[in-house]
Each structure stands twice: as structure tokens, then as C-alpha cells.
N, C-alpha and C positions, 0 to 999 in steps of 0.2 A: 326564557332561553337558558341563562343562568342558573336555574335550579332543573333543567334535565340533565345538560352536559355535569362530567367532574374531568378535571386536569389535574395532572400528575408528573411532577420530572420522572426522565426514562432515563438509561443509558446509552450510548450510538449505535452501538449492535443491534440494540432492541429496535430505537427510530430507524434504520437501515433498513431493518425485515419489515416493519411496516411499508415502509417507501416500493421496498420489492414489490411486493403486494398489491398495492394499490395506487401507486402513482402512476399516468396514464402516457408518462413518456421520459420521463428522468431517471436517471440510475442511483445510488447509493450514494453518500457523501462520503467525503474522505476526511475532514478537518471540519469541528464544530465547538459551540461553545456551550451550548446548551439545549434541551430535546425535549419536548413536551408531547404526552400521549392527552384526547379525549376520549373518556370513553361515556356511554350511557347511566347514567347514575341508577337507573333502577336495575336495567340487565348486567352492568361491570364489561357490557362487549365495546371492545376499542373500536373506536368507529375513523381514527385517523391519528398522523402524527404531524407537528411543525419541528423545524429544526433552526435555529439562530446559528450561523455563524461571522466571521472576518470578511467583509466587502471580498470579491472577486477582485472588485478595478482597486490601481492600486492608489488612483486617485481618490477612491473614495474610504479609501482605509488610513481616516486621518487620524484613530484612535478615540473620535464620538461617535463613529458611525456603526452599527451593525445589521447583516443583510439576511433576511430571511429566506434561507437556502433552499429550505422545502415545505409543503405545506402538502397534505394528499388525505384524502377523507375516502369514506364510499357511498358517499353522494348525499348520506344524508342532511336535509336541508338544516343553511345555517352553521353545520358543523365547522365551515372554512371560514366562514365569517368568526366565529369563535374562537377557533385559534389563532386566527393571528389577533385578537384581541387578549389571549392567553400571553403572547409571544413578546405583545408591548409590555404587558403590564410586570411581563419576567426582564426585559431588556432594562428596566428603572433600577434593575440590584446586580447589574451585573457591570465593573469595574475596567474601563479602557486606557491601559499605562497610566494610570491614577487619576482619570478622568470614570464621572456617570457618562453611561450613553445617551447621547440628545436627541438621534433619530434612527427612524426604521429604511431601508432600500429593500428594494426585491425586483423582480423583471418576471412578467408576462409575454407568452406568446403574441404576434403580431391577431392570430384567430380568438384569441382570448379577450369575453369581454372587460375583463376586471371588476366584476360586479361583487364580488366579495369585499375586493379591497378596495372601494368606492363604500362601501357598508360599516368596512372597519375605519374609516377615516384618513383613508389615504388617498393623496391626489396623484395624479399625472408628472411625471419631471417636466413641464411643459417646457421651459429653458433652454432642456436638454437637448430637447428634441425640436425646437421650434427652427425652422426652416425659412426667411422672405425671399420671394420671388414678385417677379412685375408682375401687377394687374391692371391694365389699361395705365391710367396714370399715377397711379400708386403701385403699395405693394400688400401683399399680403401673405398670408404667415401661414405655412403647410408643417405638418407633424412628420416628419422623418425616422423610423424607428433605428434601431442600430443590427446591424447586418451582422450575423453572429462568424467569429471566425475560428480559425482551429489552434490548439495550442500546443502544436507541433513546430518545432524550433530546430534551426540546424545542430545548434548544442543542446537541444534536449526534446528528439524525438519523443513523440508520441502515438499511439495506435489511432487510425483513421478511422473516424466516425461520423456518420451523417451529420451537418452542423441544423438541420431543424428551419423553423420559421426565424425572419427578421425579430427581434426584440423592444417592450416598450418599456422603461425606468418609472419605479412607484416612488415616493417618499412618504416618509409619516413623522414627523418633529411631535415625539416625547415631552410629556409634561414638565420632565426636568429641564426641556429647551426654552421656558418662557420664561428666562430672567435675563436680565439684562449682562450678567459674566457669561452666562453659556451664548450670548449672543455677540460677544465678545469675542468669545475660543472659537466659536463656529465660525467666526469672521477671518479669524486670520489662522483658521487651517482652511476655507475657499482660499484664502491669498495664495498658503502656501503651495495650495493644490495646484493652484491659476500658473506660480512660476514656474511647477516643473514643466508643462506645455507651451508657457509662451514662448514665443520666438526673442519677441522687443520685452523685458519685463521693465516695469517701472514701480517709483515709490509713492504709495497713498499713504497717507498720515490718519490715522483715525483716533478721533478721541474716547472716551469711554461718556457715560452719559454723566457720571458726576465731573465732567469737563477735567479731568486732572492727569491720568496715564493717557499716555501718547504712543504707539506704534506705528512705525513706519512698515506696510505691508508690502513688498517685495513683489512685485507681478502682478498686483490686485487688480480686479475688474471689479467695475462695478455692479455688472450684474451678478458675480459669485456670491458679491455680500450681501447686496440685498432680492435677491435673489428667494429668502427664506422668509424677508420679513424683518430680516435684521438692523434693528434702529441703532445708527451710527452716526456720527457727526463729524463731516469732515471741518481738520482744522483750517484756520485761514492761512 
């Protein structure tokens, strides 16, 4: 697959008219970071474009994260899987307020298998979305997608637009996420993410794994940190 595709950074303009084109329900970006075209290595015809930009939620723009805004081929096979395998391996050089990015997000239609990005090595935000409800005498756990809403604001209308199907959250943790510091910084940006929503916040202590820095995280849950995988050691 590799040696038919070729990738190329573009400009937004350029990624934009692509997206016109052949995205099958999304419009143009407005703010990006970076814009990769594929095209066919033997013909030079662009067969699709990805776009990286700044998380949407602002929970998750803790400055490791980056969210892959657009992705649009025309059809042909593998091309989507491609890119966004172009998209990671462009997000490892790209610099977030003096942090490497440690992982990928993006959202899928609720009708959308995710079959690309189940290819490219991304899972489900299952966390995210996980839902329990009774079942006879237990409970059991339903996927809840997030109900898309409009971002029209009394101080800062905006033009009304159909808002689309419910939405389901991807992640992909970067191979620059498998050390023990970025599992670290990714731990207490969940913290800090966790207090801007909690109602009751509280302080977890967490150690580093050489047992020596100590952080009190401010709102932490436990599922935010480990949540990724993240090996932490609470103090006693």
C-alpha cells in the first residue's frame, strides 16, 4: 500500500478545495495545523486530503492532544486508512506549547462504521461514551454517542445549520505517548481537564514511577488517568 500512495504537505486552501469536492458531508475548515494531500504515485492524481487541527472540545485541547478535522478520499480503497496513518506519523513533529503531541482524536458519524480508523489503530473512546444501566441484577454498560449541538450563542450568534447524526469519539496514543513523562503530563492534563467539569473537585497525589516527584492533581478521577493505560502510583 505504501509504495502506491505518495503524501505531500499542501496548503489549507488547497486541503479546503479538496474537502469541497469530495467530502460527503462536511464543509471547509477554518483553523488548521497541518494538511496532507495523497495522491497515486504512478498517475500524480490526488485521490484525497487529511487535515490536523486544535481539539474542537476544549477539554481536550490540553496542548498533547490533536484532532483530525477532516479526512475525504474518493473511495479509493485504503486511501483513508492511509491517511490518517500519514496524519500520525505527521502529528510526532508537530510542537503543542513546548510539548510533542502524544495523541490523535477525531469523531465519526453515529452511521459510520469506523472501519478505516479501527485499520489505522485507533479505538473507540469507550470511557467516553460508556453508559450502566440495570440488568436484572446487575448492570450493564450501553455506548451512548454525543448528540451534536449548535454553536450559536446569545453573544456570539451563528448561522443555523442542520446539526447531522449523534457522534462517536476515536483516540490513537502516538508513539511518543509510551514513556513514562508523557504518561505523566497526560495524567495531569486528565486531572486538569477533570476539574474544570467537576462539580466536588479533590486532591490525588501521584507519584512518578522513579517514586520521587510528587503532584497533587486537583479534581483527578480515576478513570481520566488511567483511563489511557497510564501507570501511576498513588502515594500513601
Amino acid at each position: 500500500m505504501a509504495k502506491r500512495f505518495q503524501f505531500e504537505i499542501t496548503d489549507k486552501a488547497t486541503a479546503n478545495a479538496v474537502v469541497r469536492q469530495l467530502h460527503r458531508h462536511s464543509a471547509e475548515i477554518g483553523v488548521s495545523v497541518r494538511q496532507i494531500l495523497i495522491r497515486d504515485r504512478n498517475s500524480q492524481e490526488i485521490l484525497g486530503v487529511g487535515i490536523l487541527g486544535r481539539p474542537v472540545s476544549q477539554i481536550l485541547d490540553d496542548g498533547l492532544t490533536l484532532e483530525v478535522s477532516r479526512t475525504a478520499t474518493d473511495g479509493t480503497p485504503h486511501a483513508c486508512s492511509a491517511i490518517l496513518g500519514a496524519l500520525a506519523r505527521e502529528a510526532q513533529s508537530i510542537r503543542l506549547r513546548g510539548h510533542t503531541a502524544y495523541r490523535l482524536t477525531t469523531y465519526t458519524r453515529i452511521s459510520e462504521t469506523g472501519a478505516s480508523l479501527r485499520a489505522a489503530g485507533w479505538r473507540l473512546d469507550i470511557q467516553h461514551h460508556s453508559r450502566f444501566v440495570r440488568h436484572g441484577l446487575g448492570v450493564k454498560r450501553t455506548i451512548v454517542p454525543i448528540e451534536p449541538k449548535s454553536w450559536a450563542h446569545k453573544s456570539r450568534t451563528r448561522p443555523a445549520r442542520p446539526l447531522g447524526e449523534p457522534r462517536l469519539r476515536w483516540i490513537k496514543l502516538l508513539p511518543t505517548a509510551h514513556n513514562d513523562d508523557a504518561a505523566f503530563e497526560m495524567g495531569r492534563a486528565a486531572a486538569s481537564a477533570r476539574a474544570k467539569i467537576s462539580a466536588n473537585p479533590f486532591s490525588f497525589p501521584v507519584l512518578r514511577n522513579d517514586g520521587v516527584s510528587q503532584v497533587d492533581f486537583i479534581g483527578a478521577d480515576l478513570w481520566e488517568i488511567w483511563r489511557e493505560g497510564y501507570r501511576m502510583i498513588a502515594s500513601p
